[in-house]
N, CA, C and O of each residue as an XYZ file, in Angstrom:
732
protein
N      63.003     -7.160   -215.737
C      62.493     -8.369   -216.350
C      62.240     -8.077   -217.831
O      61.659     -7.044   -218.162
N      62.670     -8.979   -218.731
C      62.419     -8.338   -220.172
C      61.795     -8.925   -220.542
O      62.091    -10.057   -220.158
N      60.173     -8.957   -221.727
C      59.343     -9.471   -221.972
C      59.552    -10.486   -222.769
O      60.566    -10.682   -223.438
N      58.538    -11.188   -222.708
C      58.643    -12.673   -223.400
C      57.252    -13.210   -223.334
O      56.314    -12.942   -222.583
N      57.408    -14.226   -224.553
C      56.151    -14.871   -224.895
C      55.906    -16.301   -223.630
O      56.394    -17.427   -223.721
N      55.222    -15.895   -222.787
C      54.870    -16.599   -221.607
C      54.507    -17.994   -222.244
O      55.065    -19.072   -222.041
N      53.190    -17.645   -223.251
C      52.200    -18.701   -223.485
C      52.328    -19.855   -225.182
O      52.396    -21.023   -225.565
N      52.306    -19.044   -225.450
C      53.117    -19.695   -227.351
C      54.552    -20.030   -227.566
O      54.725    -21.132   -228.087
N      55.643    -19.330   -227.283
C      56.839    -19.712   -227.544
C      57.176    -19.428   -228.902
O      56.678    -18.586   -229.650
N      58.015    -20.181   -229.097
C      58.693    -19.969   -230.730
C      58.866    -21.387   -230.971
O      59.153    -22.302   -230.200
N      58.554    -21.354   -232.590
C      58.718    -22.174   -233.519
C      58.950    -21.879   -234.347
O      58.512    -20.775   -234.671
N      59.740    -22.571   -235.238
C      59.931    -22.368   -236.759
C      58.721    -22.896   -237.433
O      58.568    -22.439   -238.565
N      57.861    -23.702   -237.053
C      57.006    -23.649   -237.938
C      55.736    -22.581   -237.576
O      54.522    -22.790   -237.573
N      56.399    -21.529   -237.317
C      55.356    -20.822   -237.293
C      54.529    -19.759   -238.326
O      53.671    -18.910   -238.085
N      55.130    -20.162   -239.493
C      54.421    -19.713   -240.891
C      52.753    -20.417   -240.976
O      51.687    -19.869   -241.256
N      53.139    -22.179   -240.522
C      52.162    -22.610   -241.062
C      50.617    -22.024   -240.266
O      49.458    -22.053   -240.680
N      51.257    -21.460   -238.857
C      49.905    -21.261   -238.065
C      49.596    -19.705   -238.563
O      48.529    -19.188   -238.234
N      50.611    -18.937   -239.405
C      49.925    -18.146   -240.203
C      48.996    -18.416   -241.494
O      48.045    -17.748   -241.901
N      49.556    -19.586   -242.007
C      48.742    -20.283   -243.370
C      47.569    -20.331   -242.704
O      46.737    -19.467   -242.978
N      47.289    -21.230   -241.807
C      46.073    -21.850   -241.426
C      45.168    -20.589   -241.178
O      44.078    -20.512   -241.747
N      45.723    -19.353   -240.122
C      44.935    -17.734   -240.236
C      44.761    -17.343   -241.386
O      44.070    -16.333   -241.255
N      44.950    -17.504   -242.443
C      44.642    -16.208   -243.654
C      43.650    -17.545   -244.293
O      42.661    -17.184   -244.932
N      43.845    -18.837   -244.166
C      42.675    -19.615   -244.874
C      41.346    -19.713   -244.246
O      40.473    -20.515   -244.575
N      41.264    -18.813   -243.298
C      40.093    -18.822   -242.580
C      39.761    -17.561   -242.752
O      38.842    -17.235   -243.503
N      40.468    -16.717   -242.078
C      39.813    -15.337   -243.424
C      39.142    -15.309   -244.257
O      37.979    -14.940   -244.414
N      40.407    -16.009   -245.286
C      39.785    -15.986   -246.760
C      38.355    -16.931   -246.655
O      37.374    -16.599   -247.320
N      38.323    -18.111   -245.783
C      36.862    -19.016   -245.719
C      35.565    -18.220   -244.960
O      34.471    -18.783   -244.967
N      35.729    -16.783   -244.250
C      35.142    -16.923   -243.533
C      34.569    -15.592   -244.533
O      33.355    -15.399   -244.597
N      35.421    -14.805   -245.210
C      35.378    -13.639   -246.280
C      34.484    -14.776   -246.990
O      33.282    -14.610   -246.786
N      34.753    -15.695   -247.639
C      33.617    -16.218   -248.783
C      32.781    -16.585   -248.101
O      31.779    -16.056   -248.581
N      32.482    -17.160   -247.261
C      30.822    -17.276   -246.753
C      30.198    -15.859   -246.707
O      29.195    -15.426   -247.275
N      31.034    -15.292   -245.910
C      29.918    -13.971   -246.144
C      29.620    -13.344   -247.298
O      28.604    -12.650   -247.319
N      30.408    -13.457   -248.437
C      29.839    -13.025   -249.614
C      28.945    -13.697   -250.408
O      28.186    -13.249   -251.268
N      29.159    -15.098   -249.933
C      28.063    -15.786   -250.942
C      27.504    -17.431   -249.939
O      27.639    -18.654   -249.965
N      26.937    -16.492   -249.272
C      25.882    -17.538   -247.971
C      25.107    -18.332   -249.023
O      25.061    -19.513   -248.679
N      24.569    -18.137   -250.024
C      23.706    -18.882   -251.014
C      24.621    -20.389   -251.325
O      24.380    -21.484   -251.831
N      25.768    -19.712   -250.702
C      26.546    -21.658   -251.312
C      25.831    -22.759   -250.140
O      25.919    -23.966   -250.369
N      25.186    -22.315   -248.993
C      24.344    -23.044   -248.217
C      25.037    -23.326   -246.935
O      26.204    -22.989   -246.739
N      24.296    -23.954   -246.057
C      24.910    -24.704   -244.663
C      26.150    -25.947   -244.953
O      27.311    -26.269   -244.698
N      24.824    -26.364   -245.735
C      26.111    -27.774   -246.110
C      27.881    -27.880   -246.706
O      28.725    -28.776   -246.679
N      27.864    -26.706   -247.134
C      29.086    -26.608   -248.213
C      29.663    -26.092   -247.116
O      30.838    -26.428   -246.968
N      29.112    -25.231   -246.126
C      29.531    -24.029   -245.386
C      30.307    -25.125   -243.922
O      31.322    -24.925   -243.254
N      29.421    -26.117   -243.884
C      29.793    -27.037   -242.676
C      30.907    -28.031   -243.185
O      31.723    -28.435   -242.356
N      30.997    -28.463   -244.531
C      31.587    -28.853   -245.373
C      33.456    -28.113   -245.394
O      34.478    -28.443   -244.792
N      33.252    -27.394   -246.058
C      34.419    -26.182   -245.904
C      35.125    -25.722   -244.558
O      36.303    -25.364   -244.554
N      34.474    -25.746   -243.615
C      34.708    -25.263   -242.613
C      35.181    -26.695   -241.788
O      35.925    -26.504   -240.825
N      34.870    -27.864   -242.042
C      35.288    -29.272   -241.545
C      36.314    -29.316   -241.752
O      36.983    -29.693   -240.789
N      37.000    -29.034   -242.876
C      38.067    -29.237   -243.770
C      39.291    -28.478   -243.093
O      40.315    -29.061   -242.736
N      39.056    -27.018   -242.949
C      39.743    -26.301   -241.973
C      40.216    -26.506   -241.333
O      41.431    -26.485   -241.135
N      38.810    -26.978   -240.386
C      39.292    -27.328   -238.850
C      40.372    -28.758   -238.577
O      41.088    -28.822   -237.578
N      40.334    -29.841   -239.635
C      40.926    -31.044   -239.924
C      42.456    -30.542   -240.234
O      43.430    -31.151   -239.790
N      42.584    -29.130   -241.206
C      43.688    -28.798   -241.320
C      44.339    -27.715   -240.077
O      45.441    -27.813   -239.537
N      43.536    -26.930   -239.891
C      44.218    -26.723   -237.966
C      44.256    -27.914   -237.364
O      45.356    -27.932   -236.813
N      43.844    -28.668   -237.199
C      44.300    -29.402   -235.834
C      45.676    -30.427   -236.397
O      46.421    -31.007   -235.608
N      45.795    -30.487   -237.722
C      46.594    -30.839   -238.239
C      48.261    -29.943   -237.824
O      49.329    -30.206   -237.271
N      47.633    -28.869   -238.466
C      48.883    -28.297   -237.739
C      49.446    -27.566   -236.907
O      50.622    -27.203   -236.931
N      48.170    -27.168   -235.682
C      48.696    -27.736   -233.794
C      49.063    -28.901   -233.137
O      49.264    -28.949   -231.923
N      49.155    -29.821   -233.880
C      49.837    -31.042   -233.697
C      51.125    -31.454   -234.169
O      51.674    -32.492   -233.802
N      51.686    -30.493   -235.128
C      52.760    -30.165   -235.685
C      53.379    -29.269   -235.252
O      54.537    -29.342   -235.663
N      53.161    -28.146   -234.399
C      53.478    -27.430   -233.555
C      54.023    -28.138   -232.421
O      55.156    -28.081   -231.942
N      52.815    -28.950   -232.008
C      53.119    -29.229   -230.416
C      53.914    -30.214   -230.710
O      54.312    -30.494   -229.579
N      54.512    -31.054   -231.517
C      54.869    -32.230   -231.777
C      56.355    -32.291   -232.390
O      56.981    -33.343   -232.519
N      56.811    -31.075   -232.733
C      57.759    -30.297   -233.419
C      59.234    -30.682   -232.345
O      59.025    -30.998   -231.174
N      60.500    -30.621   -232.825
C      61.283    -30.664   -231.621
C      61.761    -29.339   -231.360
O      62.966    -29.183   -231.159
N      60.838    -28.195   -231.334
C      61.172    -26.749   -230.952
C      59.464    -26.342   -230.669
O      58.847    -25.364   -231.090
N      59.028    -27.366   -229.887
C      57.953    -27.155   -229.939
C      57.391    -25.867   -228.576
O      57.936    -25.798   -227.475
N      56.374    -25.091   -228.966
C      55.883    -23.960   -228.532
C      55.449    -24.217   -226.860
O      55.100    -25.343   -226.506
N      55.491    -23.350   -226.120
C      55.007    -23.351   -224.573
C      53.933    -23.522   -224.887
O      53.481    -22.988   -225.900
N      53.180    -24.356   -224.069
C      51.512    -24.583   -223.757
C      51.546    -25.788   -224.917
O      50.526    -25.774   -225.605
N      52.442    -26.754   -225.250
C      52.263    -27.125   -226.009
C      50.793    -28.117   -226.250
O      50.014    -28.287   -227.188
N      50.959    -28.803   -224.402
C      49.579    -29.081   -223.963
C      48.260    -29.052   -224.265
O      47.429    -29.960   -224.254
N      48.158    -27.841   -224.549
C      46.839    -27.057   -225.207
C      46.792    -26.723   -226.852
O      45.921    -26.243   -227.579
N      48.582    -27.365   -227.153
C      48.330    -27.480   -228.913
C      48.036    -28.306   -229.355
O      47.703    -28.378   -230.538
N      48.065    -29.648   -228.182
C      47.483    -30.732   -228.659
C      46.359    -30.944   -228.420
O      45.716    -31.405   -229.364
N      45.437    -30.668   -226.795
C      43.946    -30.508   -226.667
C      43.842    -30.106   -227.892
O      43.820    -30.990   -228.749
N      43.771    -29.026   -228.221
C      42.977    -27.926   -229.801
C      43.052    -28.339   -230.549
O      42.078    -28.035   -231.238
N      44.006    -29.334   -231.306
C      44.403    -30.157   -232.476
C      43.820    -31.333   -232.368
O      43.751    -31.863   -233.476
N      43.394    -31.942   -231.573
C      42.710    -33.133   -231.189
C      41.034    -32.391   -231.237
O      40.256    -32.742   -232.124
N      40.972    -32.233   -231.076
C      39.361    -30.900   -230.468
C      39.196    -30.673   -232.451
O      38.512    -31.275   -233.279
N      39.668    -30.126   -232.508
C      39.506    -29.483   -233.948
C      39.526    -30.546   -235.110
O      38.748    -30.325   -236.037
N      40.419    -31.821   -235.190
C      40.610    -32.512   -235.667
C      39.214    -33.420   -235.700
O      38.653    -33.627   -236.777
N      38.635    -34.001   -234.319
C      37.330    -34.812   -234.320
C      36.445    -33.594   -234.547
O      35.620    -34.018   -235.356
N      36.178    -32.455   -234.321
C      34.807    -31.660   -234.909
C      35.117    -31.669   -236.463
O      34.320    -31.775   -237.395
N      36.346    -31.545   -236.483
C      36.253    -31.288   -238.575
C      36.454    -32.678   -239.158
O      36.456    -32.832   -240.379
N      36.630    -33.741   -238.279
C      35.592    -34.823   -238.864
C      34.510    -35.327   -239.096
O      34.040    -35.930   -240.060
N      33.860    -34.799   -237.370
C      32.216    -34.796   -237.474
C      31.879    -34.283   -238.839
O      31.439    -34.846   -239.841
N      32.116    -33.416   -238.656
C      31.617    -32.110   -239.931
C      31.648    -32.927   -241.176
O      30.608    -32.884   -241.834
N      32.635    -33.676   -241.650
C      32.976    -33.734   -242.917
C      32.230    -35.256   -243.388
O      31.970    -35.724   -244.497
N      32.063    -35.681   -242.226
C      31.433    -37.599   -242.445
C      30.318    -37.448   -242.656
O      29.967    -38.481   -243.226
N      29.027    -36.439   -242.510
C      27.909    -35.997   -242.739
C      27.155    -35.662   -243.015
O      26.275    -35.587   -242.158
N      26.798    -35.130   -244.546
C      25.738    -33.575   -244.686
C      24.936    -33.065   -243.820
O      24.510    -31.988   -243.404
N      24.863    -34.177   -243.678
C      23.188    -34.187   -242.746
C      23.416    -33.990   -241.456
O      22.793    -33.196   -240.751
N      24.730    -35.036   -240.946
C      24.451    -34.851   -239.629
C      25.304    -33.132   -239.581
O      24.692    -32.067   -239.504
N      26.540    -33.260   -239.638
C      26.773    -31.955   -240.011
C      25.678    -30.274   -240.031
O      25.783    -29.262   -239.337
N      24.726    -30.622   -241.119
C      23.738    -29.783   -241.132
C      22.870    -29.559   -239.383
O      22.701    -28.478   -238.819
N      22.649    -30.288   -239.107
C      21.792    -30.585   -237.519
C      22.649    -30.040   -236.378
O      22.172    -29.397   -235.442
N      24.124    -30.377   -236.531
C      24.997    -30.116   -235.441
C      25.831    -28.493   -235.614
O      25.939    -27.860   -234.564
N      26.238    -28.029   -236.534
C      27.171    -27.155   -236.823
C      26.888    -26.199   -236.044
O      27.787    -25.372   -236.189
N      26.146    -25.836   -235.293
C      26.307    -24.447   -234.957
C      26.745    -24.742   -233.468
O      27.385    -23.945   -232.783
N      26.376    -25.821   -233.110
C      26.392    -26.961   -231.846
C      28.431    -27.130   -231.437
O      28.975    -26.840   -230.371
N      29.018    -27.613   -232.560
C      30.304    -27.743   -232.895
C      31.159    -26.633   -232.851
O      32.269    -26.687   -232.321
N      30.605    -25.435   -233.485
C      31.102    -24.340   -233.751
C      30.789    -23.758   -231.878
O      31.744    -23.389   -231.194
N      29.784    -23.775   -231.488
C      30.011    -23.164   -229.826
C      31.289    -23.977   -229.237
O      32.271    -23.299   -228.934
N      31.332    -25.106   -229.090
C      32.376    -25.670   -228.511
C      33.378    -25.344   -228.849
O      34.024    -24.853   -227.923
N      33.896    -25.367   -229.798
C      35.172    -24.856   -230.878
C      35.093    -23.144   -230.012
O      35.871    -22.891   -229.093
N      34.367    -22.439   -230.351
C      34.776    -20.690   -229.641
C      34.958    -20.882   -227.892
O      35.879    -20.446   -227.202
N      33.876    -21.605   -227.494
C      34.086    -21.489   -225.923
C      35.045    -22.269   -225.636
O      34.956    -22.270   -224.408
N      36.016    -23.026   -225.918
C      37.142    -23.628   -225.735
C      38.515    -22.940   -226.086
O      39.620    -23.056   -225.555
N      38.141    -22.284   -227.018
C      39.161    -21.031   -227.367
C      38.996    -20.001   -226.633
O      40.014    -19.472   -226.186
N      37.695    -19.436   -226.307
C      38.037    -18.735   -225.243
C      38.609    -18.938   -224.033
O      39.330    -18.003   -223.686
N      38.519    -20.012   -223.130
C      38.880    -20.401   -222.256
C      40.537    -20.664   -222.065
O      41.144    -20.758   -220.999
N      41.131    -20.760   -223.580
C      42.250    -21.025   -223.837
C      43.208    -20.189   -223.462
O      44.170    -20.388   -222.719
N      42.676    -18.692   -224.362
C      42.849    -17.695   -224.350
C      42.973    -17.213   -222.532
O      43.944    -17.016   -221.801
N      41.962    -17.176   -222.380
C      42.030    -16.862   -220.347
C      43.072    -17.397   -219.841
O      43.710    -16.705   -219.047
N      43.604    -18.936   -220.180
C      44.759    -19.543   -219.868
C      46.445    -18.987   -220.359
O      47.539    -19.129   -219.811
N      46.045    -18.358   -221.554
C      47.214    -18.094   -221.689
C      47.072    -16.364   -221.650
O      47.873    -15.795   -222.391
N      46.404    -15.730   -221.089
C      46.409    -14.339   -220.537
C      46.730    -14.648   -219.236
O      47.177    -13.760   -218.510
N      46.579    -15.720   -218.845
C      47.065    -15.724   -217.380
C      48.478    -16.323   -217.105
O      49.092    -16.210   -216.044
N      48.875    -16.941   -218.160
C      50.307    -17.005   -217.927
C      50.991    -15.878   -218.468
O      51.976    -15.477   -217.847
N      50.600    -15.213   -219.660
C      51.569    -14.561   -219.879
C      51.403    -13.031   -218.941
O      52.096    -12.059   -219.241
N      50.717    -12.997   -218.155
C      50.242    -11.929   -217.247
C      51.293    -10.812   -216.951
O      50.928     -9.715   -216.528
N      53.000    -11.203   -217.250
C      54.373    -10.251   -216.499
C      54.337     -9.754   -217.741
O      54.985     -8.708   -217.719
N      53.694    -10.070   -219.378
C      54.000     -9.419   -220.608
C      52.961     -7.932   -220.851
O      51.877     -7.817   -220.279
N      53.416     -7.083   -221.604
C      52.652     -5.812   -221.271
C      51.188     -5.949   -221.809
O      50.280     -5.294   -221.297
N      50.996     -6.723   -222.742
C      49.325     -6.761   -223.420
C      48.772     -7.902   -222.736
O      47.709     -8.325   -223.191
N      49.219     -8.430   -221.840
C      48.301     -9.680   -221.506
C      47.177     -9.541   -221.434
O      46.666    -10.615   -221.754
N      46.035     -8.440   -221.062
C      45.339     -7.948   -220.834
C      44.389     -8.173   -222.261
O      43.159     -8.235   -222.265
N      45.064     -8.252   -223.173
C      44.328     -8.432   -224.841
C      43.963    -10.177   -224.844
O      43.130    -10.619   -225.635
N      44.723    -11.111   -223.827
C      43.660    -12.082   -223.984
C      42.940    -12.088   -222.916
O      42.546    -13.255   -222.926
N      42.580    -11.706   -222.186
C      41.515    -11.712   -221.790
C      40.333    -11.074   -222.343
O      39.255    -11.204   -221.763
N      40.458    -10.258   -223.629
C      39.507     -9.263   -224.246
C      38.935    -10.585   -225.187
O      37.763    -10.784   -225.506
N      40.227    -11.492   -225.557
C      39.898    -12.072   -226.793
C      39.143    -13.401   -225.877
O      37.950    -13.694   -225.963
N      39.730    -13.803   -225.370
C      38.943    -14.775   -224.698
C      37.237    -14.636   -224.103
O      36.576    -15.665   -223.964
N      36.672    -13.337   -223.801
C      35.936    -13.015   -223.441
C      34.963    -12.832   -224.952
O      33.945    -13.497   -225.144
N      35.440    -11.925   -225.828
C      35.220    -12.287   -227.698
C      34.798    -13.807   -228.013
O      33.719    -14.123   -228.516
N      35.780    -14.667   -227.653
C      35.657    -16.207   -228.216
C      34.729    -16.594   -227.549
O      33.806    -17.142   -228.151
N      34.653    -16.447   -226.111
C      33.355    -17.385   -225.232
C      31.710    -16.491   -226.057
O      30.808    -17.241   -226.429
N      31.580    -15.316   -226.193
C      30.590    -14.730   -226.581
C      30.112    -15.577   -227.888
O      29.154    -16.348   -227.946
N      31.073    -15.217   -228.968
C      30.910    -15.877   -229.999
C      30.298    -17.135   -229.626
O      29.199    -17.496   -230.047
N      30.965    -17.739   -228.896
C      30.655    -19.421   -228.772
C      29.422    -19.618   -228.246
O      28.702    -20.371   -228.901
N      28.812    -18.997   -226.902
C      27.330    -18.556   -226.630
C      26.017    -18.589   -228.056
O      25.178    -19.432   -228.374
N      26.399    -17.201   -228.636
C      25.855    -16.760   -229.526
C      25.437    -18.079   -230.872
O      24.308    -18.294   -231.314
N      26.525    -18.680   -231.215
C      26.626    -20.167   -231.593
C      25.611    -20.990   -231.285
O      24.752    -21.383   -232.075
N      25.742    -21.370   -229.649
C      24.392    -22.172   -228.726
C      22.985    -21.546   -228.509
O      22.101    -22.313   -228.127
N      22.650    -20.110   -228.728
C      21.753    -19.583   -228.919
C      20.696    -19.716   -230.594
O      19.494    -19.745   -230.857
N      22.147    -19.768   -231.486
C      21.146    -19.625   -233.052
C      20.648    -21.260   -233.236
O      19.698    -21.771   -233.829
N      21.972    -21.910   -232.282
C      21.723    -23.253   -233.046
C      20.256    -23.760   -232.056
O      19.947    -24.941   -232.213
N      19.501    -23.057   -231.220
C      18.713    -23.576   -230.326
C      17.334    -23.192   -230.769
O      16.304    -23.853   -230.637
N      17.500    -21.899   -231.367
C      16.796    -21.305   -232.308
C      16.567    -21.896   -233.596
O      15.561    -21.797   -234.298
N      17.431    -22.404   -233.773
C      17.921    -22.740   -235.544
C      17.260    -22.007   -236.692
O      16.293    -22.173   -237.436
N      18.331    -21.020   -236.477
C      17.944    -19.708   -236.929
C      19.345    -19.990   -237.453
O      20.317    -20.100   -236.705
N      19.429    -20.166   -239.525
C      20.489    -20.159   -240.064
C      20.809    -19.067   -240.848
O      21.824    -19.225   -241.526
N      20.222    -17.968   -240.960
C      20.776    -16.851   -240.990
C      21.722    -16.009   -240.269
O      22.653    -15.210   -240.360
N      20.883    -16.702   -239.447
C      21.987    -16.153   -237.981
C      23.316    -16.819   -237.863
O      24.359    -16.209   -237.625
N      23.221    -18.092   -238.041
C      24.444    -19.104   -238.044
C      25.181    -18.750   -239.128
O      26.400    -18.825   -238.969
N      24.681    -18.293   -240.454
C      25.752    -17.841   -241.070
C      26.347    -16.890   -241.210
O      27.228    -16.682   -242.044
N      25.871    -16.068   -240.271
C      26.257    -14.423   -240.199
C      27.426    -14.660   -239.530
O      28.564    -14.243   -239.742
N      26.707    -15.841   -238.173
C      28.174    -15.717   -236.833
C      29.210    -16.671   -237.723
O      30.399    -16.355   -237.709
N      28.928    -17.451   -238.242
C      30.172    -18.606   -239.120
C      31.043    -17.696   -239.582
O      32.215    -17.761   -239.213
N      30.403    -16.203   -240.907
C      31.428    -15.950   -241.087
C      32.197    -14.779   -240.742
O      33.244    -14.461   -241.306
N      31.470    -13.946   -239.499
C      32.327    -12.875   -238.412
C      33.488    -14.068   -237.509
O      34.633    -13.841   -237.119
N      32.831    -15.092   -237.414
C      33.567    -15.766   -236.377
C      35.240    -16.910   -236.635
O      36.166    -17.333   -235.942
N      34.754    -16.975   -238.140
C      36.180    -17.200   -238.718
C      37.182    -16.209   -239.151
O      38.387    -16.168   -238.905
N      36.354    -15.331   -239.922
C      36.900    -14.066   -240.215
C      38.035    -13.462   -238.443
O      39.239    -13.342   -238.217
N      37.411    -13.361   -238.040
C      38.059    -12.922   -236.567
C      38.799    -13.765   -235.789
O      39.536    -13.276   -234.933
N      38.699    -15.502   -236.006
C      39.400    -16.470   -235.788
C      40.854    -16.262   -236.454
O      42.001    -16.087   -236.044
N      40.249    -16.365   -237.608
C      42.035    -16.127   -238.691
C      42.827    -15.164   -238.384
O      44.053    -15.192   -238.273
N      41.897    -14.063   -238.209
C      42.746    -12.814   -237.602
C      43.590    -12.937   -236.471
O      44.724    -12.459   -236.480
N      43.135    -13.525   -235.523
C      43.534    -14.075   -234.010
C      45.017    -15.074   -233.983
O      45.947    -14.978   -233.182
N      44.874    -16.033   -235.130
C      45.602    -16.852   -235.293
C      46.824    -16.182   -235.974
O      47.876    -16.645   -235.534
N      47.000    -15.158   -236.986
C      47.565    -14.577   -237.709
C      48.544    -13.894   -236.649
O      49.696    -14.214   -236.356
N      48.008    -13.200   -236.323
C      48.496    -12.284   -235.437
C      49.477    -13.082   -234.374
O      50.632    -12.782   -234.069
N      48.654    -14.219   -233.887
C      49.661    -15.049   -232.610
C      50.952    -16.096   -233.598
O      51.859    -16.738   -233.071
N      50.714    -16.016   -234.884
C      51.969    -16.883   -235.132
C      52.849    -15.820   -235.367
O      54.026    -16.132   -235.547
N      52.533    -14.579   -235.407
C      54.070    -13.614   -235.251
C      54.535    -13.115   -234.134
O      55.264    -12.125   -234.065
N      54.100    -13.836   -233.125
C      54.484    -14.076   -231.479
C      55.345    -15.026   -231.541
O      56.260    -14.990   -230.718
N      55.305    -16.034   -232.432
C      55.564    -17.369   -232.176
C      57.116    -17.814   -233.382
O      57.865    -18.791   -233.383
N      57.076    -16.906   -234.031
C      58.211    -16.476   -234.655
C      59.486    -16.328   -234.362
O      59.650    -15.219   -233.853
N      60.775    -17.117   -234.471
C      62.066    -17.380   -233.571
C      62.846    -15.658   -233.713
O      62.820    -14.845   -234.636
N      63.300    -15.630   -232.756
C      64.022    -14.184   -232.787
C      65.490    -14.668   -233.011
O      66.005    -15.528   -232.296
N      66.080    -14.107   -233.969
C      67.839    -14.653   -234.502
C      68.615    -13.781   -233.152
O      68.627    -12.571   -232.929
N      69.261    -14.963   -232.352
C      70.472    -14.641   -231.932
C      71.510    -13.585   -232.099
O      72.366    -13.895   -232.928
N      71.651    -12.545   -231.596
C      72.637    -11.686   -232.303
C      74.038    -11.642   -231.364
O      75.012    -10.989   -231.739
């Protein structure tokens, strides 16, 4: 049996789901260097993101070479799309909810993740989403814990380990998702 991408597939647009990983990096690298820009900017910025992922998992799934699970590129793109609107229609409400938004957003990715460790289960690392999925649900916990607390130090610590490690995640799976040339 020769390996294959069970759960993502290939696309040609799979640059952009690298764009969307390194802009979360880079968003999740500047919060942590300069948390003083506040919650608001931070819920602000991070709305924006998420409006532009779900933007383009919907371009993925919607694509006519569109990726396996495409299903779940549209849940996530739809999912991501209304939280990074919440986020962005708000200061305020935004400010009250974000850490609230942000659990849902990780524990849904984790769960995702479990889904597609379990399809791709005949590939040799499958075993790495279930690590990551188990990563994303924690995160997402940890999320429902500060925001219950509302403890925003804490929220901005996890905002920006948790994008930072998001982008990474995403980065990494669009060079899964990358067409292999015919030879």
């Amino acid at each position: 049996m020769k390996p294959s991408i069970e759960y993502f597939g290939q696309s040609k647009l799979w640059w952009l789901v690298l764009l969307v990983g390194i802009l979360l990096v880079l968003g999740g690298f500047a919060y942590w260097f300069w948390p003083e820009a506040g919650y608001a900017v931070a819920s602000q910025i991070f709305g924006w993101l998420l409006i532009t992922a779900g933007v383009v998992q919907l371009c993925v799934a919607a694509g006519p070479d569109h990726a396996k699970g495409w299903g779940w590129w549209i849940a996530g793109g739809v999912i991501d799309m209304f939280i990074g609107f919440m986020l962005v229609r708000s200061i305020i409400l935004s400010e009250m909810v974000f850490p609230y938004f942000l659990a849902i957003i990780f524990i849904f990715w984790g769960i995702e993740a479990f889904t597609g460790a379990a399809a791709g289960r005949h590939s040799r690392y499958w075993w790495l989403g279930i690590v990551n999925g188990i990563l994303l649900c924690l995160i997402g916990f940890f999320f429902l814990e500060a925001g219950w607390v509302s403890n925003m130090l804490m929220v901005s610590f996890l905002t920006s380990i948790a994008f930072i490690y998001w982008g990474f995640t995403i980065a990494i799976a669009s060079y899964e998702m990358k067409p292999v040339a015919n030879k």
